[in-house]
N, C-alpha and C positions, 0 to 999 in steps of 0.2 A: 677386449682391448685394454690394457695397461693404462694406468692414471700417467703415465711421463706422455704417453700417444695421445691422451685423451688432452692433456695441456697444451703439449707441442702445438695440436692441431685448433685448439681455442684461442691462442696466442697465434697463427700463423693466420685464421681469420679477424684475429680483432685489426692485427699487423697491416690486412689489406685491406678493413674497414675504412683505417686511418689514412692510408694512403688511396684508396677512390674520395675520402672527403677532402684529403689537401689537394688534389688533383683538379677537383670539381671546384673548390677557391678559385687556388689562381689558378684558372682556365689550362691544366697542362691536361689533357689527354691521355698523351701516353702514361703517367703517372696512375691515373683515373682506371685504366685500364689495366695498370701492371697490379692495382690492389684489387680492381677485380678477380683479377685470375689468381694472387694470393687467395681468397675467400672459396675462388671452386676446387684448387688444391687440395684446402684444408678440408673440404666437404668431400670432396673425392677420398680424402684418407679416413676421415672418418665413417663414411658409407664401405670403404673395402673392408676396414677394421669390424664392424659391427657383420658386415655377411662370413670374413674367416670365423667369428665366434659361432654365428649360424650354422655355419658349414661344419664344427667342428661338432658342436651340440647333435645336429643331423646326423653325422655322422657316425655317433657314438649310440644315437637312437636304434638308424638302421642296423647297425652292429649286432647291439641287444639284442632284436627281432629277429635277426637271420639265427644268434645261439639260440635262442629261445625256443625257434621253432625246429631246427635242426635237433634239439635236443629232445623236443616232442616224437620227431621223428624216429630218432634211434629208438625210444623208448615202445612206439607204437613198434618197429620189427624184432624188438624181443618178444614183444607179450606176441606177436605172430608167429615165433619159430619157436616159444613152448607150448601153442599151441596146437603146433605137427605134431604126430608122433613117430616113432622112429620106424613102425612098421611102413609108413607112406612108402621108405627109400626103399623097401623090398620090392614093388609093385615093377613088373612090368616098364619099361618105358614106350611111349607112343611114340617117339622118334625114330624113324628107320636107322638113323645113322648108327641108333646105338646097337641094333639086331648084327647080329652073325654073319657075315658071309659065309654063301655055300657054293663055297668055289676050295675044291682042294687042295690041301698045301703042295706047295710046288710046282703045281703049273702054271703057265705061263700068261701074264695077261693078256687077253687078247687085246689088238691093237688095230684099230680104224685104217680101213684100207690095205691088211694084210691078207 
């Protein structure tokens, strides 16, 4: 929070301090009560003020952490892929999809219900 916010808002309760005490003098109420809610104002700005510094602190935390480990991460699938070696890609696949079909070129597929 900026020292202009950080004054505003100590002059805007002291502002309602003075006005619940003249209030509470001569017996006006409403007065009593408008310096009231001067004083949860100012505590209201000052309490949001202090969570955006939080929020933005937090925020800048969690940021770090998520690089941090993201970058662990990249580093762990390198040392992983120079650990393959290039004969692996020769092998066989155990996928059907990737074997052959042994159906001759040119005819026709058969078709359900023909």
């Amino acid at each position: 929070m900026s020292a202009f916010n950080e004054t505003e808002n100590a002059l805007q309760n002291g502002k309602g301090k003075v006005k619940e005490g003249v209030g509470r003098v001569i017996g006006d109420d409403g007065m009593r009560l408008e310096g009231k809610g001067d004083q949860v104002a100012a505590h209201a700005k000052q309490f949001a003020g202090k969570l955006n510094e939080s929020a933005k602190r937090g925020g800048r935390t969690v940021r770090d952490k998520a690089t941090e480990w993201v970058a662990k991460f990249h580093e762990q699938l390198h040392e992983a892929s120079d650990k393959v070696s290039d004969k692996s890609w020769d092998r066989p696949s155990d996928n059907p999809l990737d074997r052959p079909v042994d159906r001759p070129v040119g005819r026709p597929l058969d078709r359900p219900g023909d």
